[in-house]
C-alpha positions in Angstrom: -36.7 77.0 -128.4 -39.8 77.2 -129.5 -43.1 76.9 -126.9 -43.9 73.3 -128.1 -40.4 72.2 -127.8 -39.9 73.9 -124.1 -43.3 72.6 -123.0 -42.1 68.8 -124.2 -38.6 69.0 -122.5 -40.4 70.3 -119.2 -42.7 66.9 -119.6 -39.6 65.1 -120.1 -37.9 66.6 -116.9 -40.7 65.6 -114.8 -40.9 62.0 -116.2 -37.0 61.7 -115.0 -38.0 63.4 -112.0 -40.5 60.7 -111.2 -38.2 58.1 -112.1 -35.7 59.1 -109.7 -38.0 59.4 -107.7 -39.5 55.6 -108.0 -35.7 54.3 -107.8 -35.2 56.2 -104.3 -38.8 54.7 -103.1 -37.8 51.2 -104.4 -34.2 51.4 -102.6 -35.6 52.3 -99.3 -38.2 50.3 -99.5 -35.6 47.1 -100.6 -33.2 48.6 -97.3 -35.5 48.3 -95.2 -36.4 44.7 -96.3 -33.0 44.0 -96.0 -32.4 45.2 -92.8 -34.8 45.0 -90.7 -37.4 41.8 -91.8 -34.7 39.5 -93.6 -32.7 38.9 -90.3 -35.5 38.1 -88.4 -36.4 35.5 -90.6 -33.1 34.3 -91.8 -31.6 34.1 -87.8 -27.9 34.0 -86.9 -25.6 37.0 -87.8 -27.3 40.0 -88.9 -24.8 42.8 -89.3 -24.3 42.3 -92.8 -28.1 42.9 -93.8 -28.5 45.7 -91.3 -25.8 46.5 -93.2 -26.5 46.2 -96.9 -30.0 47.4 -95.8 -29.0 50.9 -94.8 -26.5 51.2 -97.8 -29.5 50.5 -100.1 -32.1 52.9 -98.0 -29.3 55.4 -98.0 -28.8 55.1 -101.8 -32.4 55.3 -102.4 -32.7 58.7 -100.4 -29.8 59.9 -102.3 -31.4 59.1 -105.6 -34.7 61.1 -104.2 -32.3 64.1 -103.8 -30.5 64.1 -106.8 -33.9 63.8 -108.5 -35.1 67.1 -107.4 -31.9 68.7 -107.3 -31.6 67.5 -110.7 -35.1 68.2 -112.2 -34.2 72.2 -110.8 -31.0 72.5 -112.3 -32.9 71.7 -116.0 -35.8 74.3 -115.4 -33.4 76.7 -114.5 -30.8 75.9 -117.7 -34.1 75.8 -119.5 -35.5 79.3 -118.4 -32.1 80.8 -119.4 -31.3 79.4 -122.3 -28.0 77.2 -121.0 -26.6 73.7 -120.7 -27.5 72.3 -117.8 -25.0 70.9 -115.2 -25.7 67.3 -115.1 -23.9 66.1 -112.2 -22.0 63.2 -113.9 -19.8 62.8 -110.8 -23.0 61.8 -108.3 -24.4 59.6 -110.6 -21.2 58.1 -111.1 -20.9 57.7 -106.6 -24.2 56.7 -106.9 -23.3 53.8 -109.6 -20.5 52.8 -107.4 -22.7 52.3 -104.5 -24.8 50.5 -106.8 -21.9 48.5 -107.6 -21.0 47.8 -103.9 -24.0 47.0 -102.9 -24.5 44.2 -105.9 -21.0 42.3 -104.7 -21.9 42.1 -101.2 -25.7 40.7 -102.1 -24.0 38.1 -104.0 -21.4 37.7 -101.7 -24.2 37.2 -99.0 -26.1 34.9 -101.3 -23.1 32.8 -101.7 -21.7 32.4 -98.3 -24.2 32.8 -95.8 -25.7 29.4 -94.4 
């Protein structure tokens, strides 16, 4: 690969990077919205936003950690000339939680008083 092309796939790494890392900020932050200030307002039960809270903080710390782990793996395939492992089967968990986390929000939209 030639220098321009390495030095704009490196640029490209680090805009994913950042992106991952802006989905982790925004799911923690969302969790903890969730969890914590949405039953004090709402009242009555609050297991299932403590609930969906944590799943979404928990999801966004994953996403953090994939970011990096992710953003390394391409530098390194990079420096040695390799396909990189992407990781397909976190992303896919991490799309399932997604997922999850989506049916019960609507679920909770739909059924709670």
């Amino acid at each position: 690969m030639a220098s321009g092309e390495v030095h704009r796939t490196q640029l490209a790494h680090e805009r994913t990077y950042l992106a991952w890392w802006r989905t982790g900020l925004a799911g923690i932050a969302a969790g903890f919205a969730i969890g914590r200030v949405l039953p004090e307002v709402v009242g009555g039960t609050n297991w299932p936003y403590v609930a969906l809270g944590t799943a979404l903080a928990a999801s966004g710390l994953a996403a953090m950690v994939y970011g990096i782990v992710h953003y390394r793996e391409l530098q390194a395939a990079l420096r040695e000339g390799r396909e990189p492992d992407t990781g397909e089967a976190f992303v896919l968990a991490l799309a399932a939680v997604g997922i999850a986390v989506g049916v019960v929000s609507v679920l909770l939209v739909l059924l709670a008083p």
